[in-house]
N, CA and C atoms as an extended XYZ file, in Angstrom:
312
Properties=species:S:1:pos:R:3:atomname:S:1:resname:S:1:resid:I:1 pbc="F F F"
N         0.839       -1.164        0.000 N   UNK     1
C         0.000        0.000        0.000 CA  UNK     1
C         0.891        1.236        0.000 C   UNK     1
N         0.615        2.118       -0.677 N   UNK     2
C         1.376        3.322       -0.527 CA  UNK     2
C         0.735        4.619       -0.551 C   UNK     2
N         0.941        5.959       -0.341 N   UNK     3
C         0.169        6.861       -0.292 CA  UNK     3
C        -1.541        6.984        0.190 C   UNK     3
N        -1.296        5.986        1.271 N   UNK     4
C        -2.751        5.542        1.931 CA  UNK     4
C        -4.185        5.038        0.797 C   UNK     4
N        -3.459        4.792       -0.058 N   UNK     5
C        -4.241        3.795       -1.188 CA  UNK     5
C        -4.428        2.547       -0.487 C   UNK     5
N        -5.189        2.059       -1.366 N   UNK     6
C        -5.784        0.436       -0.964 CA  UNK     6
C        -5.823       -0.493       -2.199 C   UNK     6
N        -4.301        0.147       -2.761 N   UNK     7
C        -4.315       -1.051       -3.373 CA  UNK     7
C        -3.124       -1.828       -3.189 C   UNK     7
N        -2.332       -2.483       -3.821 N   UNK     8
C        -0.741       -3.391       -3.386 CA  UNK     8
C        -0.670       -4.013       -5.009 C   UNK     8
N         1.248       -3.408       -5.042 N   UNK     9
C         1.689       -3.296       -5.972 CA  UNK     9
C         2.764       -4.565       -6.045 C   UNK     9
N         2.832       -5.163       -7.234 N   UNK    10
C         3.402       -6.855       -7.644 CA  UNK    10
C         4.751       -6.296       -8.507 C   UNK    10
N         5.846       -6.891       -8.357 N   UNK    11
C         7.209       -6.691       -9.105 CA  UNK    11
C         7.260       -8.108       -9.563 C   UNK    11
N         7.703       -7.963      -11.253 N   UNK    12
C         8.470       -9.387      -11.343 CA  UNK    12
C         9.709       -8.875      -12.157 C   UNK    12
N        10.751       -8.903      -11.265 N   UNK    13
C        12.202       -8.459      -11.860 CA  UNK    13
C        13.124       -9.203      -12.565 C   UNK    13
N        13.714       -8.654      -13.890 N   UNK    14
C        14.212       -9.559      -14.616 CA  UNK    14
C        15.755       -9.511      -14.302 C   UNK    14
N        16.371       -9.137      -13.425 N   UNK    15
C        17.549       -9.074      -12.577 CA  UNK    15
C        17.636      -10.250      -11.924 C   UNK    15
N        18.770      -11.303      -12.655 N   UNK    16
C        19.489      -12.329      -12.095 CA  UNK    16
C        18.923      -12.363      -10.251 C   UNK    16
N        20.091      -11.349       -9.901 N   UNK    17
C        20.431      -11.269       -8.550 CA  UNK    17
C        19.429      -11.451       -7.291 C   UNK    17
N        18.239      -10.643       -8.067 N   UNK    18
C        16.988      -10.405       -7.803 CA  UNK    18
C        15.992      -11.391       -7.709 C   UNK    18
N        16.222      -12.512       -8.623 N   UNK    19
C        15.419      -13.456       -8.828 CA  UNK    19
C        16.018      -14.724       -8.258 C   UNK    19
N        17.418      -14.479       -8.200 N   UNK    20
C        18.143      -15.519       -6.884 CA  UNK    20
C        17.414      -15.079       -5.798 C   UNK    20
N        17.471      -14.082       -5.098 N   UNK    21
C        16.927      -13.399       -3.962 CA  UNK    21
C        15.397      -14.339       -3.929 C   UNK    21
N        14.679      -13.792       -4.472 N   UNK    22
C        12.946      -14.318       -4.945 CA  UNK    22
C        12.847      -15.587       -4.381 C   UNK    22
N        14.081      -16.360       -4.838 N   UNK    23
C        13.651      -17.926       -5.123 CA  UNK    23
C        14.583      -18.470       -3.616 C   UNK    23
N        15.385      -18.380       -3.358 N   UNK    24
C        16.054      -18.164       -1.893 CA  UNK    24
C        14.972      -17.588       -0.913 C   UNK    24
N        14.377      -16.943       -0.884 N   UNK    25
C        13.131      -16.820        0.182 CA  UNK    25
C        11.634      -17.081        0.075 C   UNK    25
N        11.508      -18.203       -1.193 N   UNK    26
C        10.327      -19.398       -1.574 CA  UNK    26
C         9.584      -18.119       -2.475 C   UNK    26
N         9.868      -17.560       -3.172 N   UNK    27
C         9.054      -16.778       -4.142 CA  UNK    27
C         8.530      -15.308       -3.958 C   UNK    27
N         8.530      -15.071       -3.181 N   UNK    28
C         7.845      -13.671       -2.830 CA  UNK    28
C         8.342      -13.064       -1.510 C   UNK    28
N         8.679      -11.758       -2.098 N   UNK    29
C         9.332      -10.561       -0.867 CA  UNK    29
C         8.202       -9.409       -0.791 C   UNK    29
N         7.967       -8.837        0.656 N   UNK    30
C         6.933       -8.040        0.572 CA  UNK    30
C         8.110       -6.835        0.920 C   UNK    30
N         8.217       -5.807       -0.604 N   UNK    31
C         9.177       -4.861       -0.366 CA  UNK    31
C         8.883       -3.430       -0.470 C   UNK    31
N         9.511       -2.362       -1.176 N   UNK    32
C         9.096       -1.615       -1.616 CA  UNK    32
C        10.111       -0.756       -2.115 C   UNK    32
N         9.779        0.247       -2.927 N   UNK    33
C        11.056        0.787       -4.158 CA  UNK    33
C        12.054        1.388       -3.173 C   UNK    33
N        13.375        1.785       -3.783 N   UNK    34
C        14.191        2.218       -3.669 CA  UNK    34
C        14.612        3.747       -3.631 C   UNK    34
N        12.592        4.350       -2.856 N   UNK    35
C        12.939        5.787       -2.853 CA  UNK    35
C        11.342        6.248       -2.234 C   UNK    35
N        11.528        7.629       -1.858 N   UNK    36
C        10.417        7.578       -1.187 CA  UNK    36
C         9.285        7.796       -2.099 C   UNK    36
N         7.954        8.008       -1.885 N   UNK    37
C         6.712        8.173       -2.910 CA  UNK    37
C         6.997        9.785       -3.371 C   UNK    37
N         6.642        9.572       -4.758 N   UNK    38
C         7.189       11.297       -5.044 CA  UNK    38
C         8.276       11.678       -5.454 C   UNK    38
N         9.217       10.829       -4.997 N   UNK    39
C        10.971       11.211       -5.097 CA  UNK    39
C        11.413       10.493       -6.502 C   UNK    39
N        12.155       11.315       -7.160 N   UNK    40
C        13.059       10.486       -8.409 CA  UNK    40
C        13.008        8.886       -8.050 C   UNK    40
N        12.937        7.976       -9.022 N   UNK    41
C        13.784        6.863       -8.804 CA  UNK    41
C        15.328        6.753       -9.138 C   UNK    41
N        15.285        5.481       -7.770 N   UNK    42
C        17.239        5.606       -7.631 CA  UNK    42
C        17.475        4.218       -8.514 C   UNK    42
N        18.842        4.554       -9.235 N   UNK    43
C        18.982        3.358       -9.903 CA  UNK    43
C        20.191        2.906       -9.471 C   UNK    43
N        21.146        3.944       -8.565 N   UNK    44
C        22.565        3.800       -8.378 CA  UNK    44
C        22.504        3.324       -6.802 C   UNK    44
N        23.012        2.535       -6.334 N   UNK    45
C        23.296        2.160       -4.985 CA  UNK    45
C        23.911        2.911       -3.693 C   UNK    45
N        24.820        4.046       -4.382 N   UNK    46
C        25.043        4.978       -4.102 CA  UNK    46
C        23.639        6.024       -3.574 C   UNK    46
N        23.431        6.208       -4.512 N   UNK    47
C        22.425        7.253       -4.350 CA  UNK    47
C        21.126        6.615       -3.329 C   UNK    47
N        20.628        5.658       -3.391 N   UNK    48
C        19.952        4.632       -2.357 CA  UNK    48
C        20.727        5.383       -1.047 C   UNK    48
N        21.656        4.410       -0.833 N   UNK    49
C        22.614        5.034        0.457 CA  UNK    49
C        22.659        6.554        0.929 C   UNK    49
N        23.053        7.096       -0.143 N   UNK    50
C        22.675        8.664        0.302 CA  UNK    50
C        21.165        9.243        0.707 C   UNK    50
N        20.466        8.582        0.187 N   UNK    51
C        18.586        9.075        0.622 CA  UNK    51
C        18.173        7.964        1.724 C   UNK    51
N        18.850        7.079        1.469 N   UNK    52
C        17.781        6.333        2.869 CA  UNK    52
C        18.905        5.431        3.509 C   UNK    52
N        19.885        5.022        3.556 N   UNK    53
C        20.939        4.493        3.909 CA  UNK    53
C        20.657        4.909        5.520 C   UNK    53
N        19.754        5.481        6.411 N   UNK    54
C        20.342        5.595        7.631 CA  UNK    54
C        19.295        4.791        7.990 C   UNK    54
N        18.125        4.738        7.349 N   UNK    55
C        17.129        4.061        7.529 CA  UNK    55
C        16.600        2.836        7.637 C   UNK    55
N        17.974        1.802        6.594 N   UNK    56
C        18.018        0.429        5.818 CA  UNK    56
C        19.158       -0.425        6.895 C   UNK    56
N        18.717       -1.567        6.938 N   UNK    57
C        19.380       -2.478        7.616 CA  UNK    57
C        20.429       -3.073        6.811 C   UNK    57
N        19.953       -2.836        4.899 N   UNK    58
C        20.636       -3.420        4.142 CA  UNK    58
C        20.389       -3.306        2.822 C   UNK    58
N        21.532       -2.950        2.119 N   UNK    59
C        21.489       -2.679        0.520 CA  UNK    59
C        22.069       -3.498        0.057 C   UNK    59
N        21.285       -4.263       -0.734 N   UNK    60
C        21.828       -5.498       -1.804 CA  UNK    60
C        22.301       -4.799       -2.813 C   UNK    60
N        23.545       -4.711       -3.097 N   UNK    61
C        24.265       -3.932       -4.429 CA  UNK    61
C        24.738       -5.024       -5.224 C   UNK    61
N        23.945       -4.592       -6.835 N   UNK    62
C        24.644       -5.583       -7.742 CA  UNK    62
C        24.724       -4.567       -8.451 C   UNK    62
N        25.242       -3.521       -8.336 N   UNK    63
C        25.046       -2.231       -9.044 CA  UNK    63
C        24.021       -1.640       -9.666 C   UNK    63
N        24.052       -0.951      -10.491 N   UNK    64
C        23.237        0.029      -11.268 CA  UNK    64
C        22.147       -0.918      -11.650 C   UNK    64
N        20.862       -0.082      -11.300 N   UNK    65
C        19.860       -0.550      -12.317 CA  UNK    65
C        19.833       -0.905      -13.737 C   UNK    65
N        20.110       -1.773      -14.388 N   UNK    66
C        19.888       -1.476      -16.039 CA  UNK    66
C        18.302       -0.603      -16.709 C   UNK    66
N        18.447       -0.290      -17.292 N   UNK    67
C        17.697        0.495      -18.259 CA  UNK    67
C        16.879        1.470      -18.222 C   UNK    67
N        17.483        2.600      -17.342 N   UNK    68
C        17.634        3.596      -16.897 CA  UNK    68
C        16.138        4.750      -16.606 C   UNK    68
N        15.066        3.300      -17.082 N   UNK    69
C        14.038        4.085      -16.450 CA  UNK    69
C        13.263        3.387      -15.299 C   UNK    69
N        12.199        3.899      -15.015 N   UNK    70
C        11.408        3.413      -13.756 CA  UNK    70
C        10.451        1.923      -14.193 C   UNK    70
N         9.890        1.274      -14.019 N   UNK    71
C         9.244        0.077      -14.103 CA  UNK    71
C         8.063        0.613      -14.679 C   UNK    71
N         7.559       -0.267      -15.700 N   UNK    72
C         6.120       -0.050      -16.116 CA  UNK    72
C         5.409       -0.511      -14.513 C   UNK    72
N         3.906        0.764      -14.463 N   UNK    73
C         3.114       -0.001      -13.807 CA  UNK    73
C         1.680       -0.072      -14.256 C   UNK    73
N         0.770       -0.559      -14.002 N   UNK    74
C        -0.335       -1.118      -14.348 CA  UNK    74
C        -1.199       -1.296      -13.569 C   UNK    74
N        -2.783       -1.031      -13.231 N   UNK    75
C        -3.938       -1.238      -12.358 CA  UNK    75
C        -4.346       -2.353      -13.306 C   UNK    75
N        -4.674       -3.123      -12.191 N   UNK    76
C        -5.374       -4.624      -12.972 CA  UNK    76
C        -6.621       -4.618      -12.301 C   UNK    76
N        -7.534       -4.562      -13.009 N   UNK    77
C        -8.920       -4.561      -12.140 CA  UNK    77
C        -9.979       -5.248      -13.412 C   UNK    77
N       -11.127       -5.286      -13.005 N   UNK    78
C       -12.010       -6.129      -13.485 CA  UNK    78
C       -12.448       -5.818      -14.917 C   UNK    78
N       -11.870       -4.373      -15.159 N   UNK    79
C       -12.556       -3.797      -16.388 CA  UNK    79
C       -11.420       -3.966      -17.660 C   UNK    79
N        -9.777       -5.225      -16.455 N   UNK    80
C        -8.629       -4.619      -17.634 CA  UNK    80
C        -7.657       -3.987      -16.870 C   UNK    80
N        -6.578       -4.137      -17.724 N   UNK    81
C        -5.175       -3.417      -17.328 CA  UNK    81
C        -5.408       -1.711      -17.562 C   UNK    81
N        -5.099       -0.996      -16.776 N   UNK    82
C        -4.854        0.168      -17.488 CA  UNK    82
C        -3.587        0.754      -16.951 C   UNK    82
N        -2.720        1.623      -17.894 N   UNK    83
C        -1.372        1.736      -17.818 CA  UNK    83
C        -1.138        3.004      -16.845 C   UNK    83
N        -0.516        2.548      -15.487 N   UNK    84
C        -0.103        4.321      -15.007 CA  UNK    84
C         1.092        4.778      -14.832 C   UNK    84
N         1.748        3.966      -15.447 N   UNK    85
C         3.649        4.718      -15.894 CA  UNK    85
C         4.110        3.723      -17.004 C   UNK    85
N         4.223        4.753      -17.863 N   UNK    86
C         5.049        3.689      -19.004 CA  UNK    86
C         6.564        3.808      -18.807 C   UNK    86
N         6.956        2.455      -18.526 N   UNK    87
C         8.390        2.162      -18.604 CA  UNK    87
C         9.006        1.787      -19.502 C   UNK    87
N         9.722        0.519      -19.075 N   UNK    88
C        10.454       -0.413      -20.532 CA  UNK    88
C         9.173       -1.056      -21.014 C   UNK    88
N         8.156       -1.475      -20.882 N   UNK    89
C         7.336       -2.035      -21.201 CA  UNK    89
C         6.305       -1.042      -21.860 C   UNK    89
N         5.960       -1.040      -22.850 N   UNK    90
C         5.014        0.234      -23.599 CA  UNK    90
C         3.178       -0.478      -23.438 C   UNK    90
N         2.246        0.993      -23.453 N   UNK    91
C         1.338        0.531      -23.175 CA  UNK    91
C         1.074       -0.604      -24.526 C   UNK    91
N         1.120       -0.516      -26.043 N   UNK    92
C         0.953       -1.776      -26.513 CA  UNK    92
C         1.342       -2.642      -26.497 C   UNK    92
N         2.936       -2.900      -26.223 N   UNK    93
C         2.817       -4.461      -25.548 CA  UNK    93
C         1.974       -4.769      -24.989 C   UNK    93
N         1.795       -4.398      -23.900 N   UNK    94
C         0.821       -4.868      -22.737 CA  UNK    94
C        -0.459       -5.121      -23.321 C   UNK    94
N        -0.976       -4.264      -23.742 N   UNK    95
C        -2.648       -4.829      -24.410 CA  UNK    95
C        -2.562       -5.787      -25.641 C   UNK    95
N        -1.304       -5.894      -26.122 N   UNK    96
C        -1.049       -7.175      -27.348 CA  UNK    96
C        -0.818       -8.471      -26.101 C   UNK    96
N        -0.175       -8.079      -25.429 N   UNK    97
C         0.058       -9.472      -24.448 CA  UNK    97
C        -1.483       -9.527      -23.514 C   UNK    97
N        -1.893       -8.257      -22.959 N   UNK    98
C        -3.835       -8.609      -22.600 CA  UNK    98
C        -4.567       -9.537      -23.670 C   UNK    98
N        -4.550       -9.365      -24.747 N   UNK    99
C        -5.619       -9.462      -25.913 CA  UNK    99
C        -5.072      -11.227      -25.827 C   UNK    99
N        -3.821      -11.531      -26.198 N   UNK   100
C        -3.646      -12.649      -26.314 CA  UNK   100
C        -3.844      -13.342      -24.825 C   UNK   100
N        -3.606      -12.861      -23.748 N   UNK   101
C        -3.952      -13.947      -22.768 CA  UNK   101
C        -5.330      -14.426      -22.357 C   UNK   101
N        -6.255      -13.068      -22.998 N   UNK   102
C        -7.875      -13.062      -22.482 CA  UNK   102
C        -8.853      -13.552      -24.108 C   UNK   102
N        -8.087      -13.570      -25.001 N   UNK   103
C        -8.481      -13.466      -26.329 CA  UNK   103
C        -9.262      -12.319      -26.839 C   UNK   103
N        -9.470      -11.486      -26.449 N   UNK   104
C       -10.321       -9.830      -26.069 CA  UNK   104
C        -9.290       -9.435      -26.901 C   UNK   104
């Protein structure tokens, strides 16, 4: 939940390191980004450390984020995906990959 919303947000990361992590603690981490709500996203480990580093018990550094933007995200609700940040993932992928999983 974030910004006193009611909803809860799903990551599936295509980062090796990340997905060792995933599968080392049986599939699922209940986490949250690497910055506060509102704030730039951090992609550098560094910069993590400098904004919240006093806060964190622990920064998994495998360095830099690759691909230098923020994560697609998406509301999934009954009516359908609808897109609320386009990332690496563009809104037509996503409705070419909707259409084919729902046949819609």
């Amino acid at each position: 939940m974030t910004g006193g919303g009611d909803t809860v947000g799903l990551r599936m990361p295509a980062h090796p390191v990340a997905l060792g992590l995933l599968e080392a603690c049986g599939g699922a981490l209940a986490v949250t980004s690497a910055n506060r709500s509102g704030a730039p996203s951090l992609s550098d480990p560094a910069a993590v450390e400098a904004a919240l580093g006093g806060e964190l018990e622990l920064i998994l550094d495998s360095g830099e984020t690759p691909g230098g933007r923020p994560s697609t995200v998406i509301a999934l609700t009954a009516a359908g995906p609808t897109v609320l940040r386009e990332g690496p993932i563009d809104a037509a992928t996503l409705r070419a990959a909707w259409e084919e999983l729902t046949g819609t």
